[in-house]
C-alpha positions in Angstrom: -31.5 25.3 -43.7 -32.4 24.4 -46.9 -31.4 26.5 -50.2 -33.2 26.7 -53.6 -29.4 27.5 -55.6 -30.3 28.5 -59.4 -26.8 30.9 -59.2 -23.7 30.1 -57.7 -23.9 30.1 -54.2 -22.4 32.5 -51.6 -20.3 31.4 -49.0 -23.2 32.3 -46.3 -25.8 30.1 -48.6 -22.9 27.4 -48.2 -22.6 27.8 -44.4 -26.1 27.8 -43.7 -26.4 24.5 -45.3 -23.4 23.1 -43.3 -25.4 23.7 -40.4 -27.3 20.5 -40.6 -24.6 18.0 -41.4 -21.2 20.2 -40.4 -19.0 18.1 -43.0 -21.0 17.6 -46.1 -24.4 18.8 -47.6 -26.9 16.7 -49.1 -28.4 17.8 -52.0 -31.8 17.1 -54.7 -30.5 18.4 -58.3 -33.0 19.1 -60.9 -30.8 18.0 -64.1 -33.7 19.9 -66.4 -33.5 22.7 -64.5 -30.0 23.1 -63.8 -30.8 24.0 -60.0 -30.6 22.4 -56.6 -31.7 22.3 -53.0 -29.5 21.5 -50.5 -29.3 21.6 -46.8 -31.7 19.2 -45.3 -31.2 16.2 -43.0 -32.5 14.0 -45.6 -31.9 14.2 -49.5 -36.3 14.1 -49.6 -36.4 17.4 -47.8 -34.2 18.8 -50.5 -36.7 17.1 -53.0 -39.5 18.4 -51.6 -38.3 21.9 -51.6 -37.8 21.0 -55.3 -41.0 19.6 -55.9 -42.6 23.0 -54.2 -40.6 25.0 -56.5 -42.1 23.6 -59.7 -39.7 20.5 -60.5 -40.7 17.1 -61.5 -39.8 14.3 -59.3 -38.3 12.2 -62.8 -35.9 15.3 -62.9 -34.5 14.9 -59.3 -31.8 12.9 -58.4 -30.1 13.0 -54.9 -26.1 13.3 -54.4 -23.9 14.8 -51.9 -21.1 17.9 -51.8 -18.2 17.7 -49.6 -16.9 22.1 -49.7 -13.8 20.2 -48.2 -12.4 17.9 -51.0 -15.0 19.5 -53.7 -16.3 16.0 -54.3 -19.9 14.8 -55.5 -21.4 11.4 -54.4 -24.1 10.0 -55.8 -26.2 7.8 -53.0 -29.5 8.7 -51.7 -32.7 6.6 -51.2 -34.8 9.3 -53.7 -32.5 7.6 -56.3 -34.1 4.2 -55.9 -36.4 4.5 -59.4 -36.8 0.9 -61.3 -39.0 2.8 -63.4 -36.4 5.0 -64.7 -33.8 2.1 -64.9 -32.7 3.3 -61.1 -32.7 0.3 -59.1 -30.2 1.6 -57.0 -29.4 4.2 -54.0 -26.7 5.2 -56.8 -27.2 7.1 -60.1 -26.1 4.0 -62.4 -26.4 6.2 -65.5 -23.4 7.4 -66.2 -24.6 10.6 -68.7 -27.2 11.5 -65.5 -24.4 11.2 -63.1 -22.3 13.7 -65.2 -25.3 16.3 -65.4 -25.9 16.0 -61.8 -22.0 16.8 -61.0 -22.1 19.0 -63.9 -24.5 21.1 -62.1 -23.3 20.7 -58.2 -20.0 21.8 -59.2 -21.7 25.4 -61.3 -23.4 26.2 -58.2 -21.3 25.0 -55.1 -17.6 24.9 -56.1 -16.5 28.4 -56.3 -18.0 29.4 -53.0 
């Protein structure tokens, strides 16, 4: 089940998006807007349900939450961008890679 988080989530919005993947959630993080989505089997679901919800794709970048070790990863095809100096599954920018753990740990840690 994918979430739209703008608030910290609650534990339920974090075990509904365990369902999918049981040990980790993928998530899109829109580093404008401060939110995510997360929850879907691929890191482009999560965009899309970003995209729906009035993002813009330069504003999305894909990572991964592990509730376990409370860690962010930063891989995910959506984050292939040579046009935004992305040529890479991994957010090479460190300053983008900060806002997008900035903003995974507001939302997901304290669940």
């Amino acid at each position: 089940m994918i979430h739209i988080i703008s608030t910290p989530a609650t534990p339920q919005q974090i075990e509904e998006m365990l369902q999918t993947l049981e040990t980790y959630i993928k998530l899109a993080v829109d580093i404008e807007r401060g939110i995510l989505a997360g929850g879907g089997v691929m890191h482009a679901d999560c965009e899309s349900a970003l995209l729906e919800n009035g993002s813009t794709q330069e504003d999305i970048w894909g990572a991964d939450w592990n509730p376990t070790s409370l860690q962010v990863t930063f891989e995910a095809l959506i984050n292939i961008r040579p046009r935004q100096s992305n040529p890479s599954m991994e957010i090479l920018d460190p300053l983008r890679r900060d806002r997008v753990a900035k903003i995974a740990r507001q939302l997901l840690e304290h669940s």
